[in-house]
C-alpha positions as CSV (number, residue, x, y, z in Angstrom):
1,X,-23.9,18.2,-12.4
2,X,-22.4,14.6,-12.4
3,X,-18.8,16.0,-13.5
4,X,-18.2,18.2,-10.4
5,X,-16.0,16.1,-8.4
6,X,-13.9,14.5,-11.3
7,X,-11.0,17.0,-12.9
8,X,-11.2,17.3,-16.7
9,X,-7.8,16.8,-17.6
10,X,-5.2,13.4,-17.0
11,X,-2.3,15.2,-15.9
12,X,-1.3,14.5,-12.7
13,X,-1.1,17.1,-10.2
14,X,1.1,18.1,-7.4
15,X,-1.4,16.5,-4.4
16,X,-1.0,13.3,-6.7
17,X,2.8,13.0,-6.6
18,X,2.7,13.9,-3.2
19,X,0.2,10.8,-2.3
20,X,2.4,8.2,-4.1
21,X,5.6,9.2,-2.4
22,X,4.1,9.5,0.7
23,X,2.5,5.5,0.6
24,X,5.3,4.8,-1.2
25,X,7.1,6.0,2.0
26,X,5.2,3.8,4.3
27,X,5.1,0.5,2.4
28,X,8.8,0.9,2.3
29,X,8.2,1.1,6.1
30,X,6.4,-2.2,6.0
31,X,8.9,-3.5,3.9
32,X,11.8,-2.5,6.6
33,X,10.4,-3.8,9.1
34,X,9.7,-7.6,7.0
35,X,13.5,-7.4,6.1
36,X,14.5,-6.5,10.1
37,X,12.4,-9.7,11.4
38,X,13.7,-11.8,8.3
39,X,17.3,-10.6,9.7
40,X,16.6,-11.6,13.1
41,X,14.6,-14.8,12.0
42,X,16.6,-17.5,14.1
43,X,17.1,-15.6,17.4
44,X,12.8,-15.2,17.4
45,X,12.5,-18.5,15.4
46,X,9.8,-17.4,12.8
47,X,9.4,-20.2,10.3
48,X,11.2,-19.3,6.6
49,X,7.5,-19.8,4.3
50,X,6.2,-17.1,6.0
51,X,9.0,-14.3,4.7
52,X,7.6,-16.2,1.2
53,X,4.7,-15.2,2.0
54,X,5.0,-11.9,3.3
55,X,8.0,-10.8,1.0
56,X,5.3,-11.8,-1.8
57,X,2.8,-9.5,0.0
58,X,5.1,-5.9,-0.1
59,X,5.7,-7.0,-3.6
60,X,2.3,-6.6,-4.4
61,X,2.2,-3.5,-2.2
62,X,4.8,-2.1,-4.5
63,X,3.2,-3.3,-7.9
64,X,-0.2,-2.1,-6.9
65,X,1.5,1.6,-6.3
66,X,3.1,1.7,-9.5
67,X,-0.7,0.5,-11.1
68,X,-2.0,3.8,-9.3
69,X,0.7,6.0,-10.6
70,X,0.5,4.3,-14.0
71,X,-3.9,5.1,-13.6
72,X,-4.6,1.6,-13.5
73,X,-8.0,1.1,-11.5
74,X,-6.5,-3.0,-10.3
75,X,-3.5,-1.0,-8.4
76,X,-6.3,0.7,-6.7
77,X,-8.5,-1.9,-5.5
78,X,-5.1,-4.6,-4.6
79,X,-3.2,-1.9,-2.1
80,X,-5.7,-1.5,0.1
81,X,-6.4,-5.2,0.4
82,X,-2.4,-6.1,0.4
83,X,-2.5,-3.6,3.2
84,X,-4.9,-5.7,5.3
85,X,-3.1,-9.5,4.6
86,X,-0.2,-8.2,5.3
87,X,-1.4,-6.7,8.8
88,X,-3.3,-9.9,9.5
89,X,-0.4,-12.1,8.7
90,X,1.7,-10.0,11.4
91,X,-1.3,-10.3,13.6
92,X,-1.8,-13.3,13.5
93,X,1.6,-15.3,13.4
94,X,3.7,-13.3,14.8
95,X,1.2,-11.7,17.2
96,X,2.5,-8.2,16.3
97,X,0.2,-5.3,15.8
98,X,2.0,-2.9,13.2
99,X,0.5,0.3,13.4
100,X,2.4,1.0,10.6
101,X,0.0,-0.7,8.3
102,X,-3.0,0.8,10.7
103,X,-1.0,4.5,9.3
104,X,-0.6,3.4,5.8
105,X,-4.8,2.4,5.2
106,X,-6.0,5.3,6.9
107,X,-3.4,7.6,5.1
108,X,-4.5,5.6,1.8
109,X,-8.2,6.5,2.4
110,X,-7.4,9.9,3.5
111,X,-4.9,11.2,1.1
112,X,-4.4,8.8,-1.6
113,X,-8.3,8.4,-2.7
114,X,-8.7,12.2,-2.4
115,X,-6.5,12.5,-5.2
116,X,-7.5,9.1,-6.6
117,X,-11.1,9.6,-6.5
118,X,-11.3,12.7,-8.7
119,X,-9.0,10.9,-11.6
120,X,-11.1,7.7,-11.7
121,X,-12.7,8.5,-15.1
122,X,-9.1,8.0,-16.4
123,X,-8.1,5.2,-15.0
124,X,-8.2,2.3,-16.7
C-alpha cells in the first residue's frame, strides 16, 4: 500500500524532461533579467557586491537543477530556497517584485515535484 505513489523503475520519463526544461526555462528568465540590471547598473546606480551576490544566487539556481536531473535529493531541497533569496534580494534592495520568481516556485511545486515526488525513492 505504501508503494502506490512512487514509480518502480529510475528511468526518467517524458513529464520529467518536460519539468527540467521548463524551470530550466524560467531560471534562465531570472538570470536575464540579473544580467539586464547588471547592464544598466550605473544609469540606476545599484551597488557592484550585490550582482556578487545575486550572480552567486542563479548559479546555485543552475547547480541545484542539474542535482534534480542528476536524482540528487540536495538539488531538490536548494532550488526552492535559491528561489526565495533571490526574490527577497530583488525585494528588498532593489524594491522590485519579480513575479518571475513568484512563476518559477509555484511552477516548481506544481510541476516539478509532481514528477519529483514519485522518483524520490531514487534519489540520492
Amino acid at each position: 500500500m505504501e508503494d502506490n505513489f512512487f514509480d518502480k523503475s529510475p528511468e526518467k520519463t517524458t513529464g520529467f524532461y518536460f519539468a527540467i526544461v521548463f524551470l530550466v526555462i524560467f531560471s534562465l528568465l531570472s538570470v536575464g533579467i540579473d544580467i539586464t540590471e547588471y547592464l544598466n547598473r550605473q544609469d540606476v546606480n545599484i551597488p557592484l557586491w550585490f550582482f556578487y551576490v545575486i550572480f552567486s544566487v542563479d548559479a546555485l539556481l543552475i547547480i541545484s537543477l542539474l542535482g534534480i536531473y542528476f536524482y540528487r535529493k540536495i538539488g531538490v531541497v536548494i532550488y526552492p530556497i535559491a528561489i526565495i533569496i533571490h526574490y527577497f534580494l530583488h525585494e528588498y534592495y532593489l524594491s522590485t517584485m519579480l513575479y518571475s520568481d513568484l512563476f518559477n516556485l509555484f511552477c516548481y511545486i506544481g510541476l516539478g515535484l509532481l514528477t519529483i515526488i514519485p522518483k524520490w525513492k531514487f534519489y540520492k
